[in-house]
KELUM-662658 format. One line per field, with one value per residue (C-alpha): x, y, z negated. Coordinates in steps of 0.001 Angstrom, whole numbers, m for minus. Layout:
N
X	X|...
Y	Y|...
Z	Z|...
***
This chain:
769
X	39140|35865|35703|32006|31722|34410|33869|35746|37434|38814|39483|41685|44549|47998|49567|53270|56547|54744|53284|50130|52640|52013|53556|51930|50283|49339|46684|46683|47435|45497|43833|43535|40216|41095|42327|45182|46697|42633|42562|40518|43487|43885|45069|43814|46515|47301|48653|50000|52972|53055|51023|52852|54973|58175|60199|60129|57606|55917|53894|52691|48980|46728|45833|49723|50238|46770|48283|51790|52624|50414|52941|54915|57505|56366|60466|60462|57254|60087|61508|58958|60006|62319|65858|64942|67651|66351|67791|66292|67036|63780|60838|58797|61617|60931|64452|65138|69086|69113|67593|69139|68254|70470|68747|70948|73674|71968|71576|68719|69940|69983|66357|64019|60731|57153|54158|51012|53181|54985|58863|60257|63869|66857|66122|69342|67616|69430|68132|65799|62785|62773|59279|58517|57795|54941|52351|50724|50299|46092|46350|47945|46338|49474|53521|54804|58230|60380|63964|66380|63805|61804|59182|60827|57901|58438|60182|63659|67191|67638|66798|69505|66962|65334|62001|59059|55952|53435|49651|47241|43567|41047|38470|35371|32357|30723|30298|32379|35420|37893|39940|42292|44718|47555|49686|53043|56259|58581|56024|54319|51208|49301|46223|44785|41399|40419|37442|35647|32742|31526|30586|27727|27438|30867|32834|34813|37316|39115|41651|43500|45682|47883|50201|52913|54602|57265|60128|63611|64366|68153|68827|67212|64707|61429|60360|57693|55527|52448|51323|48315|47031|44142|42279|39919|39037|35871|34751|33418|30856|33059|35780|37416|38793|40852|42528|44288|46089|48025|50826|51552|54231|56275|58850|61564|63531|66540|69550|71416|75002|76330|78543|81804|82107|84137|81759|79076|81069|82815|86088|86739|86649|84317|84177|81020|80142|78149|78631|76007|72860|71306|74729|73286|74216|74080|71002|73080|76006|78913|81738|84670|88385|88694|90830|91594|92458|90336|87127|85046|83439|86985|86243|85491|83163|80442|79606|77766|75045|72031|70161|73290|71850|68089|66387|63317|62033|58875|57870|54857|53807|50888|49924|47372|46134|44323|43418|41059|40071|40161|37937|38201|41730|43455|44220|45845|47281|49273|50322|52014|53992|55373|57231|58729|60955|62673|64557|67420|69769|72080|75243|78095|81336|84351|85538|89604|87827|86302|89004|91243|88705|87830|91830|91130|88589|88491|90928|88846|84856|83929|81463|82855|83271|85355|84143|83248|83213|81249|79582|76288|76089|73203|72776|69867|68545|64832|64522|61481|60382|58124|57761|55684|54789|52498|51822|49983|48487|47025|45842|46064|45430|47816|50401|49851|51959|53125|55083|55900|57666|59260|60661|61739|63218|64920|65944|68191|69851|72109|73609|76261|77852|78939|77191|78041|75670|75368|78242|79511|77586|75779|72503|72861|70556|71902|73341|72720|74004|77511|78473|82162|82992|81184|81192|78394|76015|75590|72293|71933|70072|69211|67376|66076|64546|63635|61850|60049|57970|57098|55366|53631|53232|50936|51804|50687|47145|48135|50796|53676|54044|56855|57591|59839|61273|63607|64117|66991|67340|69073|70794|71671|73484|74574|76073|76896|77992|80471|80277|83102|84794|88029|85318|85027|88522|89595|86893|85455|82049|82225|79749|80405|78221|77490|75641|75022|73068|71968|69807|69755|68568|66772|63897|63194|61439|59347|56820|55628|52691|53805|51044|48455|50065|53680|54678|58772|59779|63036|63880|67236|67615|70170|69747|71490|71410|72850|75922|75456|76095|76812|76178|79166|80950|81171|81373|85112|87739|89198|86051|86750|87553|86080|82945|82586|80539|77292|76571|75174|74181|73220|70573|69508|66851|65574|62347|59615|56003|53993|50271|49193|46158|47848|51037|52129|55836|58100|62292|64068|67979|69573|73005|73697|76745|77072|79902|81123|80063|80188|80498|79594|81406|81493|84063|83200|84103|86855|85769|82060|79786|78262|78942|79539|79468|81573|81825|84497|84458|85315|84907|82283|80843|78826|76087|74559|72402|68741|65384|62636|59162|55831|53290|51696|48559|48564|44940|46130|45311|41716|41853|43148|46773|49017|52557|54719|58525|61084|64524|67358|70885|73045|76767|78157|81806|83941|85634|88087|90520|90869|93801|93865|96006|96887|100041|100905|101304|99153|97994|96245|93303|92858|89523|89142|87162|85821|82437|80426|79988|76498|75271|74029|74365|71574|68169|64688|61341|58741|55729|52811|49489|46532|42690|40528|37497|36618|37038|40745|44390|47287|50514|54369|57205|60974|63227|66907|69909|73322|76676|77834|81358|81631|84529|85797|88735|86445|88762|85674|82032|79076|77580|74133|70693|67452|64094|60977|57694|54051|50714|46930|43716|40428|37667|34181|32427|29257|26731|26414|28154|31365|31406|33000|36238|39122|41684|45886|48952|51806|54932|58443|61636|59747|62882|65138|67688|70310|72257|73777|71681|72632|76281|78402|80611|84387|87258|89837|88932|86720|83073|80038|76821|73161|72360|69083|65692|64810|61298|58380|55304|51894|48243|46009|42071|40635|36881|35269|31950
Y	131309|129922|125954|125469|124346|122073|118410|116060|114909|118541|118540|115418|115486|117418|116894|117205|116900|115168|112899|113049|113397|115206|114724|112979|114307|113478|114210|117771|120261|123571|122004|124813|124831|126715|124880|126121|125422|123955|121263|118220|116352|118464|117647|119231|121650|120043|117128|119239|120657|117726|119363|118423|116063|116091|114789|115468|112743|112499|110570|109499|109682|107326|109049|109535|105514|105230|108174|106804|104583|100678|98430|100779|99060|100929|101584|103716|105734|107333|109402|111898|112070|115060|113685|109989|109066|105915|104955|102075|100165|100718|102547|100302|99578|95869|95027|94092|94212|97066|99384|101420|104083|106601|109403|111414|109140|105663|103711|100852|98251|100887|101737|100140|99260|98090|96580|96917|97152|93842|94565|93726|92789|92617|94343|92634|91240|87819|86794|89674|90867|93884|95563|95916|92147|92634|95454|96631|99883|99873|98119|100820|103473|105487|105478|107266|107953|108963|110680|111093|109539|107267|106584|104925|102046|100948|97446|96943|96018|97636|101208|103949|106354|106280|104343|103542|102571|100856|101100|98988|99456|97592|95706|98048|98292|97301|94544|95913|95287|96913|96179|97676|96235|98583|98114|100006|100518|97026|94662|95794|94098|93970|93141|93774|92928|93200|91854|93221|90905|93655|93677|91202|90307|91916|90211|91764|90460|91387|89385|91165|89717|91232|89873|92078|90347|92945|92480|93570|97420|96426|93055|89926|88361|88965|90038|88376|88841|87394|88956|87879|89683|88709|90294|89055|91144|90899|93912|93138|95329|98249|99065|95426|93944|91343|91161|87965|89062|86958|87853|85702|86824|85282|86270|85949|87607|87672|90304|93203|93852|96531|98009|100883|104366|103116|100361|103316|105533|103235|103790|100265|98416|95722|92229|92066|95733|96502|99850|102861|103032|99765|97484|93879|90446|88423|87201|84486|82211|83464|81446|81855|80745|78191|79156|75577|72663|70211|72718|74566|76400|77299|80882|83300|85043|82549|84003|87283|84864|86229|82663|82513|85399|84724|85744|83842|84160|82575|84744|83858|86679|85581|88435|88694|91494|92027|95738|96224|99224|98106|101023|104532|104971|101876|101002|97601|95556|92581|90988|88310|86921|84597|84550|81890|82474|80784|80809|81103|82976|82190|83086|81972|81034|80144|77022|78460|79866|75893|74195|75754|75492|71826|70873|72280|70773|67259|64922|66182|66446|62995|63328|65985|65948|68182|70760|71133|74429|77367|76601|77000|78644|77966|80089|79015|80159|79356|80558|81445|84552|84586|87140|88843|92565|94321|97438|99092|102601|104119|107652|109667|113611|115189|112110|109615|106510|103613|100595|97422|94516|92974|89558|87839|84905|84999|81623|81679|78831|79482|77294|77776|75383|75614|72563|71256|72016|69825|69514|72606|74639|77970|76805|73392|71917|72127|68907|69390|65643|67115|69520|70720|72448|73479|77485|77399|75438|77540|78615|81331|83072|86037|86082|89817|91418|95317|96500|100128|103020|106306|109602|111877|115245|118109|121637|125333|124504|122357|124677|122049|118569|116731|112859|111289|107666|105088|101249|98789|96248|92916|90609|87492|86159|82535|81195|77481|75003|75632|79108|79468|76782|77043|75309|72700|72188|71933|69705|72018|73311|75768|77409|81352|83312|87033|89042|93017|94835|98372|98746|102796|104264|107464|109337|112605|115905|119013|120897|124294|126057|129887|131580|128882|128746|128271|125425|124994|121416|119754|115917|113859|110070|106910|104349|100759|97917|94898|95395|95239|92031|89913|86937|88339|89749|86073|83760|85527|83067|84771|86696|89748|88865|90176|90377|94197|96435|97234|100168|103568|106710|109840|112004|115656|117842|121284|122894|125115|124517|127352|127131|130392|130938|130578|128309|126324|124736|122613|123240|121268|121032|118005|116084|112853|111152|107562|105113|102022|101833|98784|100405|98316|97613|95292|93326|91386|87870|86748|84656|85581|88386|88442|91220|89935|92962|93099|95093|97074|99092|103007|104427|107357|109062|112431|114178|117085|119227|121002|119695|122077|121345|122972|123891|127294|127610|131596|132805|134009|131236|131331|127710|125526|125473|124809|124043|121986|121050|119909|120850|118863|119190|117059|116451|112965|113152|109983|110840|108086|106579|102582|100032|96320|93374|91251|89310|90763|94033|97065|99541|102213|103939|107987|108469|110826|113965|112510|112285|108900|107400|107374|110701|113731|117149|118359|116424|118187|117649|119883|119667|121809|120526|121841|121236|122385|120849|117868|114780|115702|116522|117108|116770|117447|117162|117001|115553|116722|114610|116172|114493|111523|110317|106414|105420|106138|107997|110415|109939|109169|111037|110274|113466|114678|114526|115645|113645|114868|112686|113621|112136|112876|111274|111205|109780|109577|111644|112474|110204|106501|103658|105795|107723|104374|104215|106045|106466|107118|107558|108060|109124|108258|110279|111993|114000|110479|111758|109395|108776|106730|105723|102732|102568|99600|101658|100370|101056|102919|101058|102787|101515|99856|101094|100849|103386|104715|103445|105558|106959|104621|104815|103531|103559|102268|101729|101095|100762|100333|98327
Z	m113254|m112632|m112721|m112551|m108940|m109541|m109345|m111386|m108929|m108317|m111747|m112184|m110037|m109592|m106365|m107337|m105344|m102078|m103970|m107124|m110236|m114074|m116867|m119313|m122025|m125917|m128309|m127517|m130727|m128963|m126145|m123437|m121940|m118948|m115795|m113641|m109844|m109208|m106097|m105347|m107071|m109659|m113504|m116312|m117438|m120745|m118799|m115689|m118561|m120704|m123410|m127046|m125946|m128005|m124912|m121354|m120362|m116855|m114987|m111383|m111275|m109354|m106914|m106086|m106007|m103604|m101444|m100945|m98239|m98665|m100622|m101644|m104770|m108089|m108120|m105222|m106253|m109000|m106496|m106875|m110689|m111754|m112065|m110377|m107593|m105740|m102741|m100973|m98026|m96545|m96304|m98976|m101117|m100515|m100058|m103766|m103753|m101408|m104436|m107028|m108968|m111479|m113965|m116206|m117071|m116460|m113629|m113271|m115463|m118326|m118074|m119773|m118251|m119521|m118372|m120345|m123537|m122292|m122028|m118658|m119608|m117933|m114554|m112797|m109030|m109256|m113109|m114207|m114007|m112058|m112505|m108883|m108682|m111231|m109459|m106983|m106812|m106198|m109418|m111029|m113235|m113915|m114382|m117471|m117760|m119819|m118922|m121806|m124834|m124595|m127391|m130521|m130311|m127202|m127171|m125039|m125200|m121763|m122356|m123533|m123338|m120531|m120697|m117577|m118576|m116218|m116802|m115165|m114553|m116582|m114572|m113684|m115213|m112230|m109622|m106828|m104099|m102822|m99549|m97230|m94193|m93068|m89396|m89497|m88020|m87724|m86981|m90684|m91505|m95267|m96728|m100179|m101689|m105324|m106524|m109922|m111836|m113311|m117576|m118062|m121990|m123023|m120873|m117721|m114969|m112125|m108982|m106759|m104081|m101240|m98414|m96761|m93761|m91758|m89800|m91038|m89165|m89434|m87605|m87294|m90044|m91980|m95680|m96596|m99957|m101756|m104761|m107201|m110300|m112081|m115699|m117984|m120406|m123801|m125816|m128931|m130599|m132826|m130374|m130175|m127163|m125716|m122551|m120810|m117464|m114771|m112557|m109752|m107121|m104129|m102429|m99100|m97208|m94866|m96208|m93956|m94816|m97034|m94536|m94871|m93608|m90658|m89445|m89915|m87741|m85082|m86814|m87329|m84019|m84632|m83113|m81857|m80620|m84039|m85739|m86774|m89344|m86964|m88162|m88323|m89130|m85816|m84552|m82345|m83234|m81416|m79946|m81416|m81836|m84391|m87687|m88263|m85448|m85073|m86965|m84497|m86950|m88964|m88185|m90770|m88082|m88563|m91412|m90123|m88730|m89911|m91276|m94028|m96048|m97685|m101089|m102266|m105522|m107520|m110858|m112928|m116142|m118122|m121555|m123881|m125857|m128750|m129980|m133099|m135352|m138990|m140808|m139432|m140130|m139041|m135279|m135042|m131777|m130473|m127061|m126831|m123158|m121388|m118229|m115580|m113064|m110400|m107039|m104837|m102987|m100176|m98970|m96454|m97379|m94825|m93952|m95172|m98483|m99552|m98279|m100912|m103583|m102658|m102824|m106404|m107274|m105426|m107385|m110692|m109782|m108080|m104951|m103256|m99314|m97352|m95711|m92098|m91185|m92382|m96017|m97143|m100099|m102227|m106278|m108135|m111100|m113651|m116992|m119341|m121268|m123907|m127059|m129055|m129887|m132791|m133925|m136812|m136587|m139763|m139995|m143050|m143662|m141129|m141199|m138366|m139058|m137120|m137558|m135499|m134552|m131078|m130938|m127595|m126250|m122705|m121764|m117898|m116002|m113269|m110643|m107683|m105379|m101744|m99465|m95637|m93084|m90084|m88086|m89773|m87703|m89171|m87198|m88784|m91602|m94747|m96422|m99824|m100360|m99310|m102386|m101396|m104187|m107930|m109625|m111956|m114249|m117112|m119546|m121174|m124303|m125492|m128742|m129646|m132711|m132809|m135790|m136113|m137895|m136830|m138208|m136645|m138797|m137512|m139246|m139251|m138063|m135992|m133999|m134967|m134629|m135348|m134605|m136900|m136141|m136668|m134864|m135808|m132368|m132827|m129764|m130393|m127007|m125853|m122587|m122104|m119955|m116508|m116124|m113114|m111137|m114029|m115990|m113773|m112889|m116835|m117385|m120473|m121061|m123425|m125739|m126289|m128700|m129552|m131332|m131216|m133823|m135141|m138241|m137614|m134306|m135526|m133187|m134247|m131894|m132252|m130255|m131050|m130331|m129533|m127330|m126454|m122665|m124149|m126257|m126673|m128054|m128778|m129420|m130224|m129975|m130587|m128501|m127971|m125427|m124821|m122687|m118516|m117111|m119832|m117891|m115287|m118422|m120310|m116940|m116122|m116165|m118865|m120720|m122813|m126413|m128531|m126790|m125504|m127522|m127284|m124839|m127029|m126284|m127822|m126027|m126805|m125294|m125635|m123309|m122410|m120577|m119755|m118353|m116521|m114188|m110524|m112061|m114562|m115277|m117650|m117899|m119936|m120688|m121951|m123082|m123255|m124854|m123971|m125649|m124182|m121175|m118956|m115643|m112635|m109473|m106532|m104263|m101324|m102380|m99974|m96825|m97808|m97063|m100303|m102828|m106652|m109530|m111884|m115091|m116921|m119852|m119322|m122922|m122566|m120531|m121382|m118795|m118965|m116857|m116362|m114793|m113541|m112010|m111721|m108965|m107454|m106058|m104562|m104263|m100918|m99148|m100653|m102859|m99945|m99838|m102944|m103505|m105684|m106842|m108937|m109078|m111217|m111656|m113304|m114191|m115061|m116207|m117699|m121048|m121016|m119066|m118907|m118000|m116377|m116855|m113786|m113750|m117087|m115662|m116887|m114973|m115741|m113747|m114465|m114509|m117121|m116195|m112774|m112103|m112153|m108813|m107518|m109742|m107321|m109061|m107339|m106770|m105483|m104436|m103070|m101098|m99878|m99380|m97345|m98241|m95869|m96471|m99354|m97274|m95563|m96791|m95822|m96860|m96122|m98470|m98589|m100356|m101147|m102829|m102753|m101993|m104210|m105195|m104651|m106675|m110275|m108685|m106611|m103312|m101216|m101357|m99231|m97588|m98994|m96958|m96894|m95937|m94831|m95288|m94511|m94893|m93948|m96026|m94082|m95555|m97800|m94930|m96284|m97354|m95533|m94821|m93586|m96993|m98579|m95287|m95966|m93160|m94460|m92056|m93809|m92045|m93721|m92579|m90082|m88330|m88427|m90366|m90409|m93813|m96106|m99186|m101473|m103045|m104038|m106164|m106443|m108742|m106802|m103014|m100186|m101271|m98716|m98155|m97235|m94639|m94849|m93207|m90151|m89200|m90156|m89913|m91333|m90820|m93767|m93409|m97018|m98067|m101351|m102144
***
């Protein structure tokens, strides 16, 4: 194959699975100079197949982030991974509690995710930090992740294997700008402008800011969204640099309702007409029969009024960064965080539902007023975040060693109370002077340690490498104060304290160099995290005692990459073995429409299963057209069954050798792109997930789907002022296919659902200066 008319743009990118993805690739062992599957987007082929990578490590590209839809969440973008299942509630993702995602045997909150070697934490949308609220994706230089094993290094308490790494760009070395403004489908509007200083004297900087307004596409309401990042970065003479960045982001929106396969269908006869993927909460206040004489707004009805469900959250991240060599052989770096959060959700609650937990609560908690009708419920929550991270590189014959050192302090207060609003009335100003009744006032801490060291050992001229590693991870937890309205009501506020800890979580893999353009590797990994929801877990009127375990898991893989002239491809097989696992499930809390999870230990759960991608480009079609795909299956089966206690009865629930709610078997991505000339593309993919069980019990099962998306790039025509205008339209679920996405898995009960977005669609004009 001859490259030497190839630009480097044509030699950078890969366009995989409809959108720019390649797994990422190490210090490569036998670098291969030749180039394969050649395209204006194009990756070199030792990252296409994840050259000597131990693990099965990808990544999304930048040119994937700038060519997927403007304000796209860095969440969604997994999709195009092999083995990601994200289902969103719309086309951006934007819709924080309407997003999930599941890989092997983990879902979201077992995932660990990092940005710019700062750990993100919890990733629970009421008290976390979920890592879409921290990037754009113009911003972005890549997304690396990891699917059963992540990098022993890498700090988190979250992560049972799987890790996500986020990448930003460092400010350019020139003076330059960068805007764009994109109209879409549901009223969408965003901006985005980055400005760059430019190096002058060592020192370099960069702000960025965007603003994404857009009506909901399911009911009444808006999401709204400003987001601010900011880099300052000096290079000292010898390789030295230091880098202070700034995250600034602000968010609201109105909620939808998670609704059930009969209100989907029509089954169940609803009050007001509603039913089908467009179910909304009310954009009116109805007239209804009172519940209660004497209360016109007595009726639990009042609480699908569309103003009684809002999100708004306030997060601040500031880092900084040192990196220095020391000598030739030593590499040595630090970045130390900090992170504040606040905001506030709210909810409805009906007027029968507070009267009975007034009566409670009223002859013990002075200042409480009875209620007058429907109840505005108002959770708050602020906390800060601040650690510190280090690492130590040192290079010696074919050994390269590392060792490090993680310590974090997570710091969350939580409030909940249920207030009066004006004459009762759903449409009437809170009175926040008129608490009815109290649930929460609690703080919590985590306090985490993770220590590390790593060797990297290249054998047989460099044919073999092996990575040997080991972390111990230490949790120390805290929760005080009233943590549920039994707290309140026994006038106690206790103090309950845990502590999880593992001084032996080995790393080790393998890569082998058999032909130059076939490499096999092989990796196994222990992993531990603090359990799910131990805020929900400890604030239970009776918490588990002892406190639960700490969730583990066991992960093996075994695969093969091979890098030919027309094609090249990675398969990989894995297992994972995961103990004590605190499997979620939600309720709708009665005379609310708000959905609280809960958490209850199954035992274990093992997975296992095969994930295939790679990309084609025939010389049929003479260099233009190309294709791409991944293909996963996987198979996620409890071990164990469990029993509850109510009313000092036991029961027990047989889920032993069902399959975990919310896990497709079968997952794929392709996509074909055509090139016809250097300044257009084009673009149409699908995407496949297979049917899903929704309960432990496997008596109900969503039906599996498939969703086309397509996109054109026109743009740097020539020489000129239109060489720096680019022109996108991206087009989301372009044959409407109608399906249910997000699950709120249950026990044994029929579950609720997100349906999916319908057709969207987006036009982006972008320049650069």
């Amino acid at each position: 194959m001859n490259t030497s008319n190839a630009t480097p743009r044509t030699l950078r990118y890969l366009l995989l699975a409809g959108a720019l993805v390649a797994p990422a690739s190490g210090a490569c062992a036998q670098q291969i100079d030749e180039l394969v599957v050649t395209g204006r987007r194009v990756s070199e082929a030792a990252v296409a197949i994840g050259t000597d990578q131990t693990t099965a490590t990808v990544s999304i590209t930048r040119e994937a982030l700038l060519s997927a839809p403007a304000g796209i969440t860095g969440l969604k973008m997994l999709e195009s991974l092999p083995g990601f299942n994200v289902q969103a509630n719309d086309a951006l993702g934007m819709y924080e509690f309407g997003n999930s995602v599941t890989v092997r045997a983990f879902s979201f909150t077992q995932i660990g995710f990092l940005l710019d070697d700062v750990p993100m934490g919890r990733s629970d949308q009421f008290g976390g930090s979920p890592i879409y609220r921290y990037v754009d994706n113009e911003n972005l230089l890549r997304v690396q992740a990891s699917s059963g094993a992540g990098d022993v290094s890498l700090p988190s308490y979250a992560s049972l294997g799987t890790i996500v790494d986020y990448f930003t760009t460092a400010p350019k070395e020139n003076l330059g700008a960068r805007a764009s403004f994109t109209m879409g489908s549901d009223s969408l509007f965003r901006n985005f402008l980055r400005l760059d200083t430019g190096v002058h004297a060592g020192w370099s900087a960069y702000v960025a800011r965007s603003d994404i307004q857009s009506d909901l596409w399911r009911g009444a309401g808006t999401i709204d969204r400003e987001h601010i990042e900011g880099k300052v970065r000096y290079q000292f003479e010898g390789g030295a640099d230091v880098t202070f960045q700034a995250v600034y982001n602000d968010y609201f929106d109105f909620d939808s309702p998670a609704i059930t396969k009969a209100q989907y269908t029509g089954a169940s006869v609803d009050p007001f007409g509603r039913k089908g993927r467009f179910f909304p909460y009310l954009n009116y206040v109805p007239v209804l029969t009172p519940a209660a004489a004497g209360v016109t707004y007595s009726n639990a009805l009042y609480n699908q009024y569309y103003k009684q469900a809002i999100n708004s959250r306030t997060d601040y991240l500031y880092a900084l960064t040192v990196k220095s060599p020391v000598g030739e052989a030593i590499d040595v770096s630090a970045t130390a965080y900090y992170e504040d959060k606040q905001g506030y959700g709210v909810s409805p609650e009906a007027y029968g539902t507070s009267l009975s937990s007034h009566n409670a609560e009223r002859l013990i908690i002075p200042g409480l007023f009875a209620p007058r009708g429907l109840q505005y419920g108002l959770s708050t929550i602020n906390g800060e975040r601040k650690g510190i991270t280090g690492k130590l590189e040192w290079r010696a014959a074919n050994h390269t060693v590392q060792a490090g050192v993680w310590y974090e302090d997570d710091d969350y207060h939580r409030t909940q109370a249920r207030y009066n609003h004006a004459g009762g009335n759903p449409d009437g100003a809170p009175l926040l002077s008129e608490p009815v009744h109290l649930q929460r006032n609690f703080v919590s801490t985590r306090e985490t340690t993770q220590v590390f060291v790593k060797d990297v050992i290249s054998l047989l001229d460099d044919r073999l490498k092996l990575d040997l590693g080991l972390k111990a991870l230490s949790i120390d937890y805290e929760i005080s104060g009233a943590r549920n309205p039994g707290d309140y009501i026994a006038l106690r506020r206790p103090t309950l304290t845990a502590k999880w800890k593992d001084n032996f979580l080995p790393q080790v893999g393998a890569v082998y160099d058999l032909t130059g353009r076939e490499q096999v590797f092989a990796s196994y990994s222990e992993n531990m995290a603090l359990p799910r929801g131990a805020d929900d877990v400890f604030s239970a009127a009776s918490p588990i005692v002892p406190a639960p375990e700490a969730e583990t898991a066991k992960n093996w893989e075994l695969g093969v990459r091979t890098n030919r002239p027309t094609f090249n491809a990675s398969f990989v097989v894995y297992q994972t073995q995961f103990a004590n696992r605190l499997q979620s499930f939600s309720s709708i809390v009665p005379g609310s429409t708000t959905t609280e999870t809960f958490f209850q230990n199954v035992g274990q759960v093992d997975a296992y299963g095969a994930e295939f991608s790679g990309q084609w480009k025939p010389e049929l079609f003479g260099g233009k057209i190309y294709f791409n795909g991944n293909l996963s299956y996987n198979h996620a089966e409890f071990q164990d069954n469990y029993a509850t206690v109510a009313g000092g009865v036991t029961t027990l629930v047989p889920i032993a050798g069902k399959v975990v709610p919310d896990f497709p078997e079968w997952v794929f991505q392709g996509g074909v792109t055509f090139e016809p000339t250097d300044w257009a593309l084009f673009n149409i993919g699908a995407r496949h997930i297979s049917d899903r069980y929704t309960n432990f019990l496997n008596t109900e099962k969503t039906d599996g789907y498939t969703v086309w998306n397509a996109y054109m790039d026109i743009g740097e025509l020539g020489e000129g002022p239109l060489s720096r205008l680019k022109f996108r339209l991206n087009v989301d679920n372009l044959l409407d296919e109608d399906y249910l996405g997000t699950i709120n898995t249950t026990t044994t009960t029929l579950a609720s659902f997100r349906p999916g977005p319908p057709r969207s669609v987006q036009l982006t004009l972008s320049a650069e200066f």
